[in-house]
C-alpha positions in Angstrom: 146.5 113.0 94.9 146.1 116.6 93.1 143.5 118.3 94.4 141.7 120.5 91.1 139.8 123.9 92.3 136.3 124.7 91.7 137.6 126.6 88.7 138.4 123.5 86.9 135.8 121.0 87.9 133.2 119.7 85.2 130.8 122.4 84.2 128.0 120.3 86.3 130.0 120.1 89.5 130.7 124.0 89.3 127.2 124.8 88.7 126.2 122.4 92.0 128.8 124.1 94.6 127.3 127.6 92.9 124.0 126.8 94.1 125.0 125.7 97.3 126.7 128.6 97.9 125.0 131.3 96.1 123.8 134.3 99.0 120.4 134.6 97.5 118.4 137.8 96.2 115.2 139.1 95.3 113.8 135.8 92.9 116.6 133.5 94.4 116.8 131.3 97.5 120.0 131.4 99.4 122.0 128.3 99.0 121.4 125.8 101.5 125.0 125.6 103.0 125.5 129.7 102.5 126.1 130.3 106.3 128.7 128.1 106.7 132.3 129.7 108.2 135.0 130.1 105.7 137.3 127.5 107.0 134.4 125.0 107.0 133.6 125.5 103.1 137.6 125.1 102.5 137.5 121.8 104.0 134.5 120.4 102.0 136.2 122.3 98.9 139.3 119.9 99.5 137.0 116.9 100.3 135.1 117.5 97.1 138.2 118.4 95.2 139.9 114.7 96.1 136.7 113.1 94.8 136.9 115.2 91.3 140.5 114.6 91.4 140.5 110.7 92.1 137.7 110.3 89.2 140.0 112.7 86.6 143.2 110.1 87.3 141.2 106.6 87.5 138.0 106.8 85.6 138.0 110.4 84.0 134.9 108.8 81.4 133.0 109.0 84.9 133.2 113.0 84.4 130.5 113.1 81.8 127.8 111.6 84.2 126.3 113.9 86.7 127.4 114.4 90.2 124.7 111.9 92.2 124.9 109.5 89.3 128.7 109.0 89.0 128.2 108.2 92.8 128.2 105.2 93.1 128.4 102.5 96.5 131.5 100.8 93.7 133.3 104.2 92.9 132.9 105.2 96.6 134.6 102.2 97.9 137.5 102.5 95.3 137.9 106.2 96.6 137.9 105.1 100.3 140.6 102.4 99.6 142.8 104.5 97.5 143.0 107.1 100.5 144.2 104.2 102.6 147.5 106.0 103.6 145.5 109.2 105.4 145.2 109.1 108.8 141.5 107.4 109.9 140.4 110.7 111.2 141.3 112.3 108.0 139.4 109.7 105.9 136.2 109.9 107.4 136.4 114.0 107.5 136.6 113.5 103.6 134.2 111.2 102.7 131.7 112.8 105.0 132.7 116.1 103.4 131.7 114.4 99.4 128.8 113.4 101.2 127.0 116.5 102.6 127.9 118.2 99.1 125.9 115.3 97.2 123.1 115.6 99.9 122.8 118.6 99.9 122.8 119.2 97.1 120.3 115.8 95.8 118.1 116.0 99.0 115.8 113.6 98.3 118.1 110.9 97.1 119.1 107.5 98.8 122.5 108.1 100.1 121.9 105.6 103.0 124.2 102.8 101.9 127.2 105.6 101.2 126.5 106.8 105.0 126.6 103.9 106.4 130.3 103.3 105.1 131.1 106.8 106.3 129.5 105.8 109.7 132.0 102.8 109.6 135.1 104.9 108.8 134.2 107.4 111.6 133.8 103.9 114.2 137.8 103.2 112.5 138.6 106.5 113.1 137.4 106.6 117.2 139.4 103.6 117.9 142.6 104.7 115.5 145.8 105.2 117.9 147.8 107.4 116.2 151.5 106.8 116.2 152.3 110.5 115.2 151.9 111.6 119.1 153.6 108.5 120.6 155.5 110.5 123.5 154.1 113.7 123.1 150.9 113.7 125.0 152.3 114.8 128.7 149.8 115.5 131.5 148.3 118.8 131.5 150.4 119.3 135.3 153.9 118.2 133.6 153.3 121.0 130.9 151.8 124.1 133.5 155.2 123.1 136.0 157.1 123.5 133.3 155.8 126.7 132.1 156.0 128.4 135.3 159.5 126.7 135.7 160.4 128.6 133.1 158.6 131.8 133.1 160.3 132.3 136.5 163.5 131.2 136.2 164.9 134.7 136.2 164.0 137.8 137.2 162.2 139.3 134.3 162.1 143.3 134.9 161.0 145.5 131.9 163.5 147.8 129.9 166.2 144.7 130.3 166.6 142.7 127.2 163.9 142.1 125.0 165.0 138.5 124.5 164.8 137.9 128.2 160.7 139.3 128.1 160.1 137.0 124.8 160.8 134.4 126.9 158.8 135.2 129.8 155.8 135.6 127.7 156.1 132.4 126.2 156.4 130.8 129.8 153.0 132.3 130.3 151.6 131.9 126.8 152.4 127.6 127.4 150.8 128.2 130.8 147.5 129.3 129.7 147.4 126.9 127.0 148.3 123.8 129.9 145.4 125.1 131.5 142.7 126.9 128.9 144.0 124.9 125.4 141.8 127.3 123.4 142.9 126.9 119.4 145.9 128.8 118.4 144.4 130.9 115.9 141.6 132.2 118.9 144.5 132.5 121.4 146.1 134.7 118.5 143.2 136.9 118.8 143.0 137.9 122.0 142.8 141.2 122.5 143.1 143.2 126.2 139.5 144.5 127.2 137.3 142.7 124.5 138.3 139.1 124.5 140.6 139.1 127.8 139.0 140.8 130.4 141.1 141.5 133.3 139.8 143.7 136.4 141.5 143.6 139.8 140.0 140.7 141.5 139.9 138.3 138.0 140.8 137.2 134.6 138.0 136.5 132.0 138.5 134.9 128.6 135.5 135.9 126.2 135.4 133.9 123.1 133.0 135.7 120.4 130.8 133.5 118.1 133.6 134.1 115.5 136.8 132.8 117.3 135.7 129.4 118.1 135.3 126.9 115.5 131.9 125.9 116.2 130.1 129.3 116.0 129.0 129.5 119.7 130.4 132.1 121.9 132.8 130.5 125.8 133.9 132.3 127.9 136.1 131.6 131.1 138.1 132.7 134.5 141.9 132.1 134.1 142.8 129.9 137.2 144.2 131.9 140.1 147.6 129.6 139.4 148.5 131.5 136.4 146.3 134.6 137.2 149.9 136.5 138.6 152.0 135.5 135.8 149.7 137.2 133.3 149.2 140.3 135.2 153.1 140.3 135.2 152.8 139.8 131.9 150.1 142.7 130.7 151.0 145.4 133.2 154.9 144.8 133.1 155.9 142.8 130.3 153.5 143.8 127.3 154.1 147.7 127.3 158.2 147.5 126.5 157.5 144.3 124.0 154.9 147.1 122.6 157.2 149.9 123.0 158.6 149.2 119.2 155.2 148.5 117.3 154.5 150.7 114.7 151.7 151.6 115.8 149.8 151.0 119.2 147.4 147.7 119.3 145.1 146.0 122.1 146.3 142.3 120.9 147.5 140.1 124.2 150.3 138.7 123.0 153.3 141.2 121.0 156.3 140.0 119.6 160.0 140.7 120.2 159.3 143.9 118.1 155.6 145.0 118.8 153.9 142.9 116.1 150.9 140.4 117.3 151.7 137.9 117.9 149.6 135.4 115.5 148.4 132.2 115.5 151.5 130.5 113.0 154.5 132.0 115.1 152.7 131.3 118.5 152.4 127.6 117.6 156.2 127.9 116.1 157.0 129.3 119.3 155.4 126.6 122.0 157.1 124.1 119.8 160.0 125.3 120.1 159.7 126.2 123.9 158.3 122.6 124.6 160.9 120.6 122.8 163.5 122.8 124.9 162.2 121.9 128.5 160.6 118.8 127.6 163.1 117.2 124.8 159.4 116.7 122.7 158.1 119.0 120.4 154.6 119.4 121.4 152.3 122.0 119.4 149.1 123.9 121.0 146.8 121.3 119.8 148.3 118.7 121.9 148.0 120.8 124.3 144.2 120.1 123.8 144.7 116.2 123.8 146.7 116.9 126.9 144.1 118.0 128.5 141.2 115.4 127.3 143.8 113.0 128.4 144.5 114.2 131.4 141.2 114.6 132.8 140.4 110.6 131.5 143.2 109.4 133.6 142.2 111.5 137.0 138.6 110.4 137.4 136.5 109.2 135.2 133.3 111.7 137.0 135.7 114.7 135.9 135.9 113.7 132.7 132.7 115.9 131.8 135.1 119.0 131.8 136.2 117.8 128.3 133.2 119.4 126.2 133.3 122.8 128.3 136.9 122.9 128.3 137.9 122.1 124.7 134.9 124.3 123.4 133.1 121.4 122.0 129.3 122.3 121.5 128.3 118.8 120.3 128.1 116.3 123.1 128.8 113.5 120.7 132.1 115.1 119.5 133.7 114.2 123.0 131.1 111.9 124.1 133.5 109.5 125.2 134.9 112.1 128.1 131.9 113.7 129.4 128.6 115.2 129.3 128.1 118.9 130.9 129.4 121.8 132.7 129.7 125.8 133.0 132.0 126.7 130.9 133.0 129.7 133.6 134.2 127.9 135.8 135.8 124.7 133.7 139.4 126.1 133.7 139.6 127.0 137.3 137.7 123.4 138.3 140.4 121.8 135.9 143.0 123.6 137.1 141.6 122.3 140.3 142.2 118.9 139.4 145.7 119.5 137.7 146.5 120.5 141.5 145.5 117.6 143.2 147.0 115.5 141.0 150.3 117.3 141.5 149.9 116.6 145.3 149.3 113.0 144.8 152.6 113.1 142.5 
C-alpha cells in the first residue's frame, strides 16, 4: 500500500498535522503533540500516511470530507481488514497511530467506538505468536557462552591483525547485548566517559534521556562476567582498531578501520556473528526477547527484571513479565540468574 507524504495529502489533512506540530510563538500555542521525538512523529507520519493512502486507492471521493468526518466506525473496519497481511503488532501500532492524530487533533469528539476496535487489535496482537522468530529466541545463557566462547578462542594481542581484534570486539559486543540488550541504535552511541563509565572497581552504562526510546534516562553496572572482556576490549583492543580513524573519537565501539561503529553495521555484524556460532541469524532485538524470555522461564518472581532491564518505563508495556526494580542493579541481578541457570544446565 503506497504510503503519500504530508506533501501530498489533501489540503485539510496538511493543515491538521501543521497544527499539531507547529512549535508555537508569540500569539500561537504550541501544537499539542510538538514534543514528541523524531522517530515517534515518523511512525504516526506512516500510520497516517496508510490511512490517506488506503482512502486515495478505495474511496478517493472520501478525500473531499474532512478528516474526523471521513472517519468512520465502516471506513475504519475496511482499513483494518485490508492490512490483514501485517503482523498483529504492526496493525494495532497503525491504527492507534490514525487515532491519536484524529484525537488529537478533534479533542472533544466521540472516538470511543474506533478505540475500542484498537483496544481489540492490541488484545490480537498480545496473544499473536509470531512465526518469523520460530528458532531464534535462545536463552539469554546460550548467547553470553557463546560470546565469550568466542571472544576467547584465541589469544587476541594488539598490533596483530586487525581482523583477529574485529572479532574480539564483536565477541564482547554479543556479550553485552546477552546481558544488557539495550537498542542497537543506543549501544551505537556509547561513548567512553559519558555514556560508559568505567573506573577501576566498575562498569556503568548511563543512558541520557535522548538514547532511550521512551525519553527517561537508565543507567546500569555491567555484570562482573563480562566486566574483564570489555576492559580487554577498551584498554587493549580499542586504541589499535582506533589507530586508523581519521580523526580521534570517544565512541565504544570502532570499526576494522577507526570509524564508529553505528547502530546498522553493529546489528549486521551480531547477525552475522550469531548465525556463525549458532547456525541462526539472530539480530540485537532478539537479543531483547531473549532476555524477556529468559527470565519468564527461570522464575516467574524474577520476571519483574523485564521493565528495568529492557528500559520499559510503562508498567503495562511488559506487564505480563513484571512489575519493579533498580534499574542499577538489573543487569548484574540478571546476569545473576543467567548463572544459576547455567549451573542447573
Amino acid at each position: 500500500m503506497r504510503m503519500p507524504s504530508p506533501q501530498s495529502w489533501p489540503g485539510q489533512d496538511q493543515t491538521l498535522w501543521g497544527a499539531l506540530f507547529r512549535t508555537g510563538g508569540l500569539f500561537d500555542e504550541a501544537g499539542p503533540l510538538v514534543d514528541l521525538s523524531d522517530a515517534t512523529v515518523k511512525i504516526m507520519e506512516t500510520s497516517y500516511g496508510r490511512w490517506i493512502g488506503w482512502l486515495v486507492q478505495v474511496e478517493p471521493e472520501a478525500l473531499a470530507e474532512g478528516p474526523l468526518e471521513r472517519f468512520t466506525i465502516d471506513r475504519f473496519e475496511r482499513w483494518i481488514e485490508a492490512n490483514d497481511a501485517l503482523a498483529p503488532a504492526s496493525r494495532h501500532l497503525f491504527a492507534k497511530n490514525i487515532l491519536r492524530v484524529l484525537q488529537r487533533s478533534h479533542p472533544t469528539a466521540n472516538l470511543d467506538q474506533h478505540w475500542r476496535i484498537a483496544r481489540d487489535l492490541e488484545y490480537l496482537a498480545s496473544r499473536h505468536v509470531s512465526t518469523r522468530k520460530d528458532g531464534r529466541i535462545f536463552s539469554s545463557g546460550v548467547l553470553l557462552d557463546a560470546a565469550i566462547g568466542f571472544a576467547n578462542e584465541r589469544d587476541v594481542i594488539p598490533g596483530v591483525r586487525r581482523r583477529q581484534l574485529s572479532q574480539f570486539r564483536d565477541g564482547c559486543l554479543m556479550a553485552l547485548f546477552a546481558l544488557c540488550p539495550i537498542r542497537c541504535r543506543a549501544m551505537g552511541e556509547l561513548r567512553i566517559g559519558t555514556s560508559f563509565l568505567i573506573s577501576p572497581t566498575r562498569i556503568v552504562i548511563a543512558l541520557d534521556a535522548a538514547m532511550t526510546k521512551t525519553g527517561v534516562p537508565w543507567e546500569t553496572e555491567v555484570p562482573r562476567q563480562i566486566a574483564p572482556l570489555l576492559r580487554r576490549y577498551v584498554e587493549e583492543v580499542r586504541p589499535t582498531l582506533l589507530g586508523r580513524a581519521a580523526e580521534p573519537h570517544d565512541h565504544l565501539w570502532v570499526t576494522r578501520d577507526g570509524r564508529p561503529l553505528q547502530g546498522p553495521s553493529m546489528s549486521v555484524a551480531i547477525t552475522r556473528l550469531t548465525e556463525r556460532l549458532l547456525s541462526k541469524k539472530v539480530s540485537p532485538h532478539l537479543f531483547r526477547d531473549a532476555a524477556a524470555t529468559t527470565l519468564a522461564r527461570v522464575s516467574s518472581k524474577d520476571v519483574k527484571l523485564v521493565a528495568p532491564l529492557l528500559q520499559h518505563s510503562n508498567p503495562r508495556t511488559a506487564e505480563r513479565h513484571y512489575n519493579h526494580a533498580r534499574n542499577l542493579e538489573v543487569c548484574r541481578d540478571y546476569a545473576s540468574l543467567i548463572d544459576a541457570e547455567r549451573q542447573e544446565g
